[in-house]
Structures are given as structure tokens and as C-alpha cells.
C-alpha positions in Angstrom: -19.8 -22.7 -13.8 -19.1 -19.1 -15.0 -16.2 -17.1 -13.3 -15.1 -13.3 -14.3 -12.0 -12.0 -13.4 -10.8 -8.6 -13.3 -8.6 -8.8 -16.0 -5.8 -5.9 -14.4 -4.8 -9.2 -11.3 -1.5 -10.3 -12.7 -0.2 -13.5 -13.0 -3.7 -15.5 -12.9 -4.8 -16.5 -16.4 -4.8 -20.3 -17.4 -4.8 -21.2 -13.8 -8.6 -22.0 -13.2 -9.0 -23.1 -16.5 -6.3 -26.0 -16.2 -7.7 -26.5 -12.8 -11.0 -27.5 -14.4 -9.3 -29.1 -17.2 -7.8 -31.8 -15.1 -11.2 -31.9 -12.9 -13.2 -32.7 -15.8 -15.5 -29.5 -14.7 -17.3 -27.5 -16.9 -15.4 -23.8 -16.7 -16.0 -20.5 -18.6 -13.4 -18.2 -17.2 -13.8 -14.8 -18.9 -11.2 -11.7 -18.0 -12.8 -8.5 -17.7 -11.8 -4.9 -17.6 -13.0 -3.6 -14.4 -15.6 -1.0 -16.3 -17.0 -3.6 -17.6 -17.9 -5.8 -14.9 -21.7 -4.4 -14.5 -24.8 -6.0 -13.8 -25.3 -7.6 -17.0 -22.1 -9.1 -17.2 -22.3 -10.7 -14.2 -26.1 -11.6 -13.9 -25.1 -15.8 -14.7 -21.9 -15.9 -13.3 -21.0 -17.8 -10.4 -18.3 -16.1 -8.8 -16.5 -13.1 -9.1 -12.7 -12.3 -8.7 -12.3 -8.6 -8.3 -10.2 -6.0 -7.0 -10.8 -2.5 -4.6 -12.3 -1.2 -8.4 -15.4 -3.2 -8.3 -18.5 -2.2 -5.8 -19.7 -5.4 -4.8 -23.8 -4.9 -3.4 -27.2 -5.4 -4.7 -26.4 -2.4 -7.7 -24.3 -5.0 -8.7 -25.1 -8.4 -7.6 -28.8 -8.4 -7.0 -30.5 -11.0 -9.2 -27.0 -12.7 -10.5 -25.9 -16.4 -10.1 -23.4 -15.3 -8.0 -22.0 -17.2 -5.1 -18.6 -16.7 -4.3 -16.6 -13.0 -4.4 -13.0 -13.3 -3.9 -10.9 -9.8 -3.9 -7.5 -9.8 -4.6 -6.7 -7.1 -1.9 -6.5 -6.7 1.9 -9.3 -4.1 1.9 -13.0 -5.0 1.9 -14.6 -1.8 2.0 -15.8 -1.8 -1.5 -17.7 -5.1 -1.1 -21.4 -5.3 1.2 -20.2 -7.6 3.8 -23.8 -7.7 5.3 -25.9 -7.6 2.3 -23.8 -10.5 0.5 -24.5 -12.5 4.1 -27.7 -12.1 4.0 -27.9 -13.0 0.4 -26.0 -16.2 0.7 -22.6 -15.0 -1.4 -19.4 -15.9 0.3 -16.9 -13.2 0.3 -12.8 -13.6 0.7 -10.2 -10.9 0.4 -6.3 -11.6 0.7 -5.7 -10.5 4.0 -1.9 -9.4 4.3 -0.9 -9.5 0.9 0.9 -6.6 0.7 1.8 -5.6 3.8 5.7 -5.9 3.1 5.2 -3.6 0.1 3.3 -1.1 1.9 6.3 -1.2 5.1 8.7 -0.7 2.1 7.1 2.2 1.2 6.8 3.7 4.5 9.9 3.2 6.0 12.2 4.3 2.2 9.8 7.6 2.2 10.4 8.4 6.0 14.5 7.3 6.1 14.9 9.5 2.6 12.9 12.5 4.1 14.9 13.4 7.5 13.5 10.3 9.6 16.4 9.8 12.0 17.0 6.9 13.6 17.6 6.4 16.6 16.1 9.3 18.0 13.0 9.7 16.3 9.5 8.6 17.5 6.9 6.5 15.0 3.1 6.6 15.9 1.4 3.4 14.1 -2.6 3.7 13.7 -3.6 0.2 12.9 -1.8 -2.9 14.0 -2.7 -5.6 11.9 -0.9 -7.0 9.4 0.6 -4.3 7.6 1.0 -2.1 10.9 2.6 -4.9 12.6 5.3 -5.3 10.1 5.6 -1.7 9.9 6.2 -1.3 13.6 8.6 -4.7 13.9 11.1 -2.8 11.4 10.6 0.6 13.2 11.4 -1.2 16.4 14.1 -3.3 14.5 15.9 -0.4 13.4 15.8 1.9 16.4 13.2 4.3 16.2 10.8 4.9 19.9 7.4 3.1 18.1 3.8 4.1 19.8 1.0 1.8 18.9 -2.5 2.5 19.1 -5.0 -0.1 17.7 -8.1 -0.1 19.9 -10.0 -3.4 18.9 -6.7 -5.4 19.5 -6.3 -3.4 22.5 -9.5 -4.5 24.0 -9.0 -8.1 23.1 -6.1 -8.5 24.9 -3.4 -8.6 22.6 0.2 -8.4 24.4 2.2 -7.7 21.2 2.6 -4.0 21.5 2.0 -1.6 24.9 -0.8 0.0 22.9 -1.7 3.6 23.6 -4.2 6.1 22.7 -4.8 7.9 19.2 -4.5 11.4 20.9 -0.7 9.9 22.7 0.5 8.7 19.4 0.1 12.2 17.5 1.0 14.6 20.1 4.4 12.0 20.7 5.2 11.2 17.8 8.2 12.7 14.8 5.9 10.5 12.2 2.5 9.2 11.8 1.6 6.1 9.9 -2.1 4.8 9.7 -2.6 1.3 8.9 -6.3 0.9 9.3 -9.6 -0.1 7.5 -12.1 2.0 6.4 -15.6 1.6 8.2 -18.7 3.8 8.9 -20.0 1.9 11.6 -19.2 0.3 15.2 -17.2 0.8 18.1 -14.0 2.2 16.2 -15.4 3.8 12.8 -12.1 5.3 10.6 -14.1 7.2 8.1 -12.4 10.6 8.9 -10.3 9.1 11.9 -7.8 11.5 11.3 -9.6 15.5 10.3 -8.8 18.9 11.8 -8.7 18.5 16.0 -6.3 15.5 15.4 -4.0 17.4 12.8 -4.0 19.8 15.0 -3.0 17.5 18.0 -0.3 16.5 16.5 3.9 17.9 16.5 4.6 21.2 14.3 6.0 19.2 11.7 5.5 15.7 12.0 4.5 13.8 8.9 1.3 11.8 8.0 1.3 9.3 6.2 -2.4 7.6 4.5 -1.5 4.3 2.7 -5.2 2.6 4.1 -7.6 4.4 2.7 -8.2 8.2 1.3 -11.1 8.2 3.4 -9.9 7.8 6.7 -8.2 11.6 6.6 -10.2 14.3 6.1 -8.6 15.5 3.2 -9.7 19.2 3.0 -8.2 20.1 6.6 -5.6 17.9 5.5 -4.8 20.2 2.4 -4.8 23.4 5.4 -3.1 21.9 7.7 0.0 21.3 5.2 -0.7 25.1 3.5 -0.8 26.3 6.8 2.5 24.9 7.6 2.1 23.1 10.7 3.0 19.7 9.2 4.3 17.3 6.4 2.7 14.4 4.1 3.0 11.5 2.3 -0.3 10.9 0.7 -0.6 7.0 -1.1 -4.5 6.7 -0.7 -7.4 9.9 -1.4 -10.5 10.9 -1.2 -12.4 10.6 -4.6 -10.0 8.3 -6.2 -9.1 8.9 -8.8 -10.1 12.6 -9.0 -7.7 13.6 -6.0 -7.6 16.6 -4.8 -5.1 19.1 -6.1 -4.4 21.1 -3.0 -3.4 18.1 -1.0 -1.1 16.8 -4.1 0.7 20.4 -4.2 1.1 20.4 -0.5 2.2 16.7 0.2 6.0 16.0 0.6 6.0 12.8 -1.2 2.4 12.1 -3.5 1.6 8.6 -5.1 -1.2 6.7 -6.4 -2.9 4.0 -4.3 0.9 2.1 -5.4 2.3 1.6 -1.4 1.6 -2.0 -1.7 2.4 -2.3 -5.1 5.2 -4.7 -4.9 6.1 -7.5 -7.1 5.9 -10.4 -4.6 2.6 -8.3 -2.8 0.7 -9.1 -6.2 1.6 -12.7 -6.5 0.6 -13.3 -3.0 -2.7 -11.5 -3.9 -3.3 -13.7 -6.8 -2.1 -17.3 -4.7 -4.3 -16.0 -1.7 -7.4 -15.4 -4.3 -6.9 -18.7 -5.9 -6.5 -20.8 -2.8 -9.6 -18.9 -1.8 -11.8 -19.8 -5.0 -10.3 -23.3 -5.3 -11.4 -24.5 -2.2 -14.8 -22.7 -2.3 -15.1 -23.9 -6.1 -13.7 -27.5 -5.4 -11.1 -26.8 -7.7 -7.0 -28.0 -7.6 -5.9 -24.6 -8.9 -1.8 -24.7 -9.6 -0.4 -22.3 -7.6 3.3 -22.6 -8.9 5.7 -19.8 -9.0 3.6 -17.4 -7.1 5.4 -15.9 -3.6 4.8 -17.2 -0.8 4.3 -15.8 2.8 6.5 -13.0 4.7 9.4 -13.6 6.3 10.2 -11.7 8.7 14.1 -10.1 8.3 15.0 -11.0 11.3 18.0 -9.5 13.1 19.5 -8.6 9.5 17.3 -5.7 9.9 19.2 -2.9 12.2 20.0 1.1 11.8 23.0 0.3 9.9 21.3 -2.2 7.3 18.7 0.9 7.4 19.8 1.3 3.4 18.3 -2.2 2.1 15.0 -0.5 2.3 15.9 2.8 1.1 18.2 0.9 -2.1 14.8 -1.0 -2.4 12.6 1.6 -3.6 12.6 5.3 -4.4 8.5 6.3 -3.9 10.0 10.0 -5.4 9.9 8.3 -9.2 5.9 7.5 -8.7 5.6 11.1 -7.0 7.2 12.7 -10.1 4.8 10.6 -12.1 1.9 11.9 -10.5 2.1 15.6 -10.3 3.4 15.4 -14.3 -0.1 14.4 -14.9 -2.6 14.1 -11.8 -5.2 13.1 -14.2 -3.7 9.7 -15.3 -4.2 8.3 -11.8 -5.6 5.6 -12.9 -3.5 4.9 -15.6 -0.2 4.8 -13.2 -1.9 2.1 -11.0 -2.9 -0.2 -14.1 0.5 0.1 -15.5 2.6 0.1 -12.7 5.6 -2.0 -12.8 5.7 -3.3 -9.8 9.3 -3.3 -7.5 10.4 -5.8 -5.7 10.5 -5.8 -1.6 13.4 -5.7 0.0 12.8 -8.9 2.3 11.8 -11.6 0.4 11.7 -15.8 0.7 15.0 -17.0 -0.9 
């Protein structure tokens, strides 16, 4: 059995290998930089463990020994679903992961840029798991929350009184989209968000993009904000990591693909890929000091505890980062040093 690793997931090495170790099973483990994971470095392996940096389809795959692709991230949109199902390669993602991170994020950018609460409305685009925790603290804390999630709408899910796209941006003081990034079906995001929906929304509400670049039309995004009908905070972009440099100069707070970057995020990640590949592997992989699942804060969280999250995190030292040098995008994800969230198992 040959595995390859990304080697940029933290806190995985020696797992699998003393995993196999005390299974008596023959094990190569190599760790590989993400450039390097090609075709002919995968062609015997037989599973993969990958993050959003690795296209997963038949460029890749087509012809290899591999059975099993894990990503350690919520997002799937780099990986074939389809042509791995019809191939016979099992695919599992970390669904969740991060989601605390990425509601840290949100709720310190909005609460240090002039989000008042109460008396200010939040639209969430996506209810799943990061939107849901992003909603339960808006509600939590005060703030009016608007919800608009159409697949969870349609199957019947009472947690929220959902409402439509076009309600939550003409309502709403803030918009935060939590949703992932598809071409196809009965909701497709790709460009969910582009110029008639700017333009439906309040004269100077703020966006906010930590899914995926794709899913706002980042040119009329870029006009909209020079034009000076709204605000941004811009996480995720088009053409990662060659952003575009309009929408960086015009965004209120700018970042790079970090929302979710959170200490205990990335050891979930890494527990969540290595339950994954243990059980499809039939390996005991030691999962010990790696976080464990969100907790939810409860009624500690209220407008007067509002300053835990903001004390938490300060998203304006990675937006200084970024406009220093735009070009090192990639650079400031690989090397981030990832903060802790603010609500964490004790």
C-alpha cells in the first residue's frame, strides 16, 4: 500500500506509519509538496490525502492505483465527484472542519468594522455547517439574521425561517455567503452573487466571500466597491492565487483563503482525514491530541461577551500582509500560523 500526502496538512506525519506498524501492514507513506503531486507520482499509489491545491480527475488520476482520495478540507470542488464514481475511487472531505474558524473570522471583521449590534441585520447565503454557526452567534449576540439556503429549504429543514436570496440582500446591513461552489443542478453558485445582485443589495452593506472566489463575480465586484455603492471583505478569489488587484485595493478588509485557518480547524481537518483513511484503509490510526468537535458557546455568547471574538483574532494583520505583497498569496497560506478560536473544548 502506497499513500501520498500533501506534505503542507499539519500535524499528520508518523500517524499512518505507526498505524501500520502495529498492523503488521505493509505502508509507504511519502509527503509531498502539492506541485509535485502529478500523474507520475501518483500512478502506483493507493490513496491520496490532499488539500483544495490538488485537482483530483482523470489529468490526474486516470491510469493510477488509486482508490481512496481523502481531502483535508470542507470543499470538494477541486476533486471529480462523478468521474472518481464512475471509476471506482472513494472520495471523503472533512466536512465542518473549520467552520468555527471561518465564524471567527466573520463575526471579529464585521464587530471591528461598524457592525452594531443590536440593531443591525445579517443575511447568511449558505446554512450548513459553517453558516449555521455563523448565524447561531449572529442570533446569539443580537443581530436581526436572514437565512437563505434553498436545498435545506426545500427539504424541510425547520432550523431557520429561510428566505430568498433577493430578501436577504435588499434586507440586510451585511452579507455573508457560506456556500459551495457548483456548475451544475438546481442551485449552481458559480457566480451566485455578480452585478443585478450587487446591485440589489443596501448602499453600503458589506459582502463578505469566505466559500469560494468563484461564487462572486469578481469584476462587477471590483465596480461595485469603486463605484461606491458597497463595502467588502474578500477571504476567497477568482484565479487564486493571481487575485485581482482592483478587488484587493477596493476591499475593506483583504485576506488569503486564511478565514478557516484556525488552529483547532486544522487539527480537526487532519483527525477527520485520518478517521476517514483508517477506516477505508483498515487501519487503527492514533488520533491523540488532535481537537475534537465544536462546541457550541452556549449562552456565554451575548452582545456584551461580543469582545471574546473580536480579542480572538484581528483579520487586519493578514490584510496588511496581503496588500504588502499580493504576489506571495500563496506563500501567506503555507506559512500561516494559525490562531486559535475563541470557543474551544476545555
Amino acid at each position: 500500500m502506497k499513500i501520498i500526502i500533501d506534505s503542507k496538512i499539519p500535524f499528520i506525519k508518523g500517524r499512518i506509519e505507526t498505524a501500520a506498524s502495529h498492523a503488521g501492514t505493509d505502508v509507504e507513506v511519502l509527503y509531498v509538496d502539492p506541485a509535485d503531486i502529478t500523474r507520475d507520482a501518483v500512478r502506483d499509489a493507493t490513496a491520496l490525502i490532499i488539500r483544495t491545491r490538488t485537482r483530483c480527475d482523470a489529468a490526474l488520476l486516470e491510469g493510477s492505483g488509486v482508490r481512496l482520495v481523502v481531502t483535508a478540507t470542507i470543499g470538494t470542488d477541486h476533486i471529480d465527484l462523478q468521474w472518481c464514481a464512475d471509476n471506482g475511487i472513494e472520495v471523503r472531505n472533512a466536512a465542518g472542519c473549520n467552520a468555527p474558524g471561518v465564524a471567527q473570522y466573520v463575526w471579529s471583521a464585521l464587530l471591528r468594522h461598524g457592525f452594531t449590534i443590536p440593531g443591525s441585520t445579517i443575511g447568511v447565503v449558505g446554512a450548513g455547517n459553517v453558516g449555521s454557526i455563523v448565524a447561531e452567534w449572529g442570533k446569539r449576540l443580537g443581530a436581526r439574521v436572514l437565512v437563505c439556503d434553498p436545498p435545506r429549504q426545500r427539504a424541510g429543514h425547520a432550523d431557520h425561517d429561510y428566505v430568498s436570496l433577493r430578501e436577504v440582500l435588499s434586507e440586510s446591513d451585511a452579507v455573508t455567503i457560506h456556500t459551495p461552489l457548483t456548475n451544475e443542478g438546481l442551485d449552481p453558485t458559480y457566480h451566485l452573487v455578480g452585478e443585478e445582485e450587487l446591485d440589489a443589495m443596501r448602499h453600503g452593506a458589506i459582502l463578505i466571500n469566505t466559500s469560494r472566489g468563484p461564487v462572486v463575480d469578481n469584476e462587477a465586484w471590483s465596480r461595485h466597491i469603486a463605484a461606491g455603492k458597497g463595502r467588502a471583505i474578500v477571504d476567497v478569489w477568482e484565479g487564486e492565487p493571481a487575485i485581482s488587484r482592483g478587488l484587493l485595493a477596493g476591499a475593506m478588509i483583504a485576506t488569503p483563503h486564511i478565514a478557516g485557518y484556525s488552529f483547532e480547524g486544522k487539527q480537526r481537518a487532519t483527525r477527520m482525514a485520518l478517521l476517514a483513511a483508517g477506516e477505508c484503509l483498515g487501519l487503527d490510526i492514533p488520533l491523540d491530541g488532535l481537537c475534537g468537535d465544536y462546541v457550541s458557546p452556549g449562552d456565554s455568547l451575548t452582545a456584551e461577551t461580543a469582545g471574546i471574538i473580536v480579542d480572538s483574532y484581528d483579520p487586519g494583520v493578514d490584510d496588511a500582509a496581503l496588500r504588502a505583497d499580493p504576489a506571495s498569496f500563496e506563500r501567506l497560506r503555507g506559512d500561516y500560523d494559525y490562531r486559535h478560536e475563541p470557543f474551544i473544548r476545555q
